[in-house]
N, C-alpha and C positions, 0 to 999 in steps of 0.2 A: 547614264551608263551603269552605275551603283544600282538602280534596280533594275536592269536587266542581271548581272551579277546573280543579286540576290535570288532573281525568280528561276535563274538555270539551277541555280544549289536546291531550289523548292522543288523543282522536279525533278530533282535525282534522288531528292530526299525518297519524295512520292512515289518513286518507283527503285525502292531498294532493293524489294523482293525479286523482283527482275529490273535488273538495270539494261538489262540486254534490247529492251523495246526503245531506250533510249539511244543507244551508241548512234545511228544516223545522224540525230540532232548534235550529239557531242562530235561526230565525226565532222557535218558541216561546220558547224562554230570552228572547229579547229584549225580548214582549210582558209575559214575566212581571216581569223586571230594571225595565219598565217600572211594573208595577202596583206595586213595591216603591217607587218614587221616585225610579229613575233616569234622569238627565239623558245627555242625549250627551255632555257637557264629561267625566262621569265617565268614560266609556273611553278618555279621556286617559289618565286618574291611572293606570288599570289597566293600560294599554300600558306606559308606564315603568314600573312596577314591576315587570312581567313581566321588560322587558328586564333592568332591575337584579339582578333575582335571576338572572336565570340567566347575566349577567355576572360576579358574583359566585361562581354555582357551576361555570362551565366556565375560569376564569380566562384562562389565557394563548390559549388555542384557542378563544375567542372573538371571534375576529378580527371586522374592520370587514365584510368580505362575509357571514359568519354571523351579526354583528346586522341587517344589510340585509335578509335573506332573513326572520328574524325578524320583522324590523318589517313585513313585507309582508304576510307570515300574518296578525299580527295586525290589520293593518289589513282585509284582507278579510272575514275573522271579525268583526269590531267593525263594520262598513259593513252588514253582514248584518243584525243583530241593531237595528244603533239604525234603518236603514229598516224592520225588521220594526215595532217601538214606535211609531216616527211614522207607522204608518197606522192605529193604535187610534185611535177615535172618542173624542173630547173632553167630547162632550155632557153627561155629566153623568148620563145615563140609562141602567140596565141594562135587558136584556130582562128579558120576564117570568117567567124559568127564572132566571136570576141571582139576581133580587131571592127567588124563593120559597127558593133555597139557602139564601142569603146568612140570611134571617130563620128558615129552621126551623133553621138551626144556631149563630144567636147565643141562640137562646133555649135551647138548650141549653149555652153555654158560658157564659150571662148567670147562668144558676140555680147555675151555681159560687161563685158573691156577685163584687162589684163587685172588691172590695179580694183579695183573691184575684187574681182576674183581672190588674188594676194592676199587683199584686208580680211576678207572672211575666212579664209585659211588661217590667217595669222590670229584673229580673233578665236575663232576654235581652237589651235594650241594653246594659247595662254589658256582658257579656260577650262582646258585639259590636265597642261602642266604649266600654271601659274611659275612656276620655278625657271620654266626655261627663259621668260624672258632676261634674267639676269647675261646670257649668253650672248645679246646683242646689242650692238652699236646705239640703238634706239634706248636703251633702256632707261632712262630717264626722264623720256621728252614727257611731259606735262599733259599733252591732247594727244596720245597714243598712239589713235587709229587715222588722225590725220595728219602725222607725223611722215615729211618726205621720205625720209630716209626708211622708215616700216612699209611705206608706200612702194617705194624702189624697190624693195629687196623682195618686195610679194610678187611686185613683176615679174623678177625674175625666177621666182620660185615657179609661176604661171610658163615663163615662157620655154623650162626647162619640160614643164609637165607638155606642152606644144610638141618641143624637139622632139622628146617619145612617142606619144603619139602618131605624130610624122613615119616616124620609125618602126612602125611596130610591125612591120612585115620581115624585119630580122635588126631587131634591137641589139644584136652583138657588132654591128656597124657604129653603133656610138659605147658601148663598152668602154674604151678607154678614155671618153671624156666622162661618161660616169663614177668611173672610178675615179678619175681624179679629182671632179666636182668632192666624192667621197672623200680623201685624201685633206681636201680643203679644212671639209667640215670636221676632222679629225682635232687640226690645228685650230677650231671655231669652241673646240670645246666639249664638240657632240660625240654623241655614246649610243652603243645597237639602240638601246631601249628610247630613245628619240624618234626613232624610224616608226615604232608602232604609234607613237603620241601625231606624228605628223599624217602618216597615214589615215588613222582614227580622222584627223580634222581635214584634210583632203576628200575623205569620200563624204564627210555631213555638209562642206560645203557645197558639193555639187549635188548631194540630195537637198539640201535647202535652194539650191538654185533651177533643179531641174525639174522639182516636185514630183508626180505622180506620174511620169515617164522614167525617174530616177529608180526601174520594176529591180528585181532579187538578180535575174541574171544580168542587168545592166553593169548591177554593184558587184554581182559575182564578175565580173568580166574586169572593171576598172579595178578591185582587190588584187584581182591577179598580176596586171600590167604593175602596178605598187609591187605587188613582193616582188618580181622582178627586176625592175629598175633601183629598189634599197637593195635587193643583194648583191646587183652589180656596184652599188654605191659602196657597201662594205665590204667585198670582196678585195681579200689581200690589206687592209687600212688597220685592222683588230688582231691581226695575230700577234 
């Protein structure tokens, strides 16, 4: 994921003089960073850290007008991508090409078994955000991945992802059990910026399980039903 990062900043570099041939691609990233859980406040975090590192890596010849110039980049970059996000539709409702993806290929990844499923979700978080695991129940067990209780709770992560599914010809019918699901996870610990870590390891586990049918509008379709179902999860839990 760090080099993908890297090689989006390489082509904006590449195309400073017109960045304008770019916007699509920064526009799609944005919708998708979108379907994963991300907020605008996140390309904060991501701006500083950009700068830090590469203050760190240019040391002394990173003078105050070459992090200006930097900061400017990124700011047009990140203005791109979070307007591209915030004109995705909230509703709650995929079209009827979305929803037929979305269900002939969770039933394909569904038939992998539940707990299955869970484990590699749950293995993609931690190796996303190693930190989270401190958040759960399990976090001590010795054998990890085949720890009952990390095994349980991926079920059930699986069997919520089912419930939507099921759902998704008007997901505002389970709204208030999502939100309260959210509500839970409040008292668990979790924070918006969790939603984009989970999302992230939700879609790679079912491109690792779906392989080469896992196509761009498949992922575009399953990202979407993600932003959805975490806004409904946050909605009213964070303010």
């Amino acid at each position: 994921h760090g080099v993908k990062v890297v090689n989006t900043i390489g082509v904006a570099v590449s195309k400073l003089d017109q960045l304008d041939e770019v916007i699509p691609v920064l526009q799609d990233l944005g919708r998708k960073h979108a379907g994963y859980g991300a907020l605008p406040e996140h390309y904060d975090v991501v701006g500083k850290a950009l700068l830090k590192t590469l203050r760190v890596a240019c040391g002394s010849s990173f003078k105050p007008e070459v992090e200006s110039a930097w900061a400017k980049l990124y700011g047009i970059v990140s203005k791109v991508m979070v307007e591209a996000a915030s004109q995705l539709p909230l509703s709650g409702q995929l079209t009827a090409a979305e929803i037929k993806l979305v269900k002939h290929t969770w039933a394909s990844a569904a038939a992998l078994g539940a707990e299955t499923v869970g484990v590699a979700v749950f293995k993609n978080i931690f190796e996303l955000a190693p930190t989270a695991l401190a958040l759960y129940s399990f976090k001590d067990e010795q054998d990890l991945y085949n720890s009952p209780k990390l095994k349980a709770h991926g079920v059930k992560v699986v069997n919520t992802v089912g419930v939507a599914v099921d759902k998704l010809e008007n997901l505002d019918e389970i709204a208030p059990f999502l939100q309260d699901l959210g509500r839970k996870h409040v008292g668990y610990g979790a924070q918006p910026a969790h939603y984009d870590v989970v999302g992230q390891a939700l879609l790679k586990a079912l491109r690792d399980a779906l392989g080469s049918s896992f196509k761009p509008d498949v992922e575009a379709a399953w990202a979407k039903m993600y932003r959805v179902v975490a806004k409904k999860m946050m909605d009213g839990n964070y303010e």
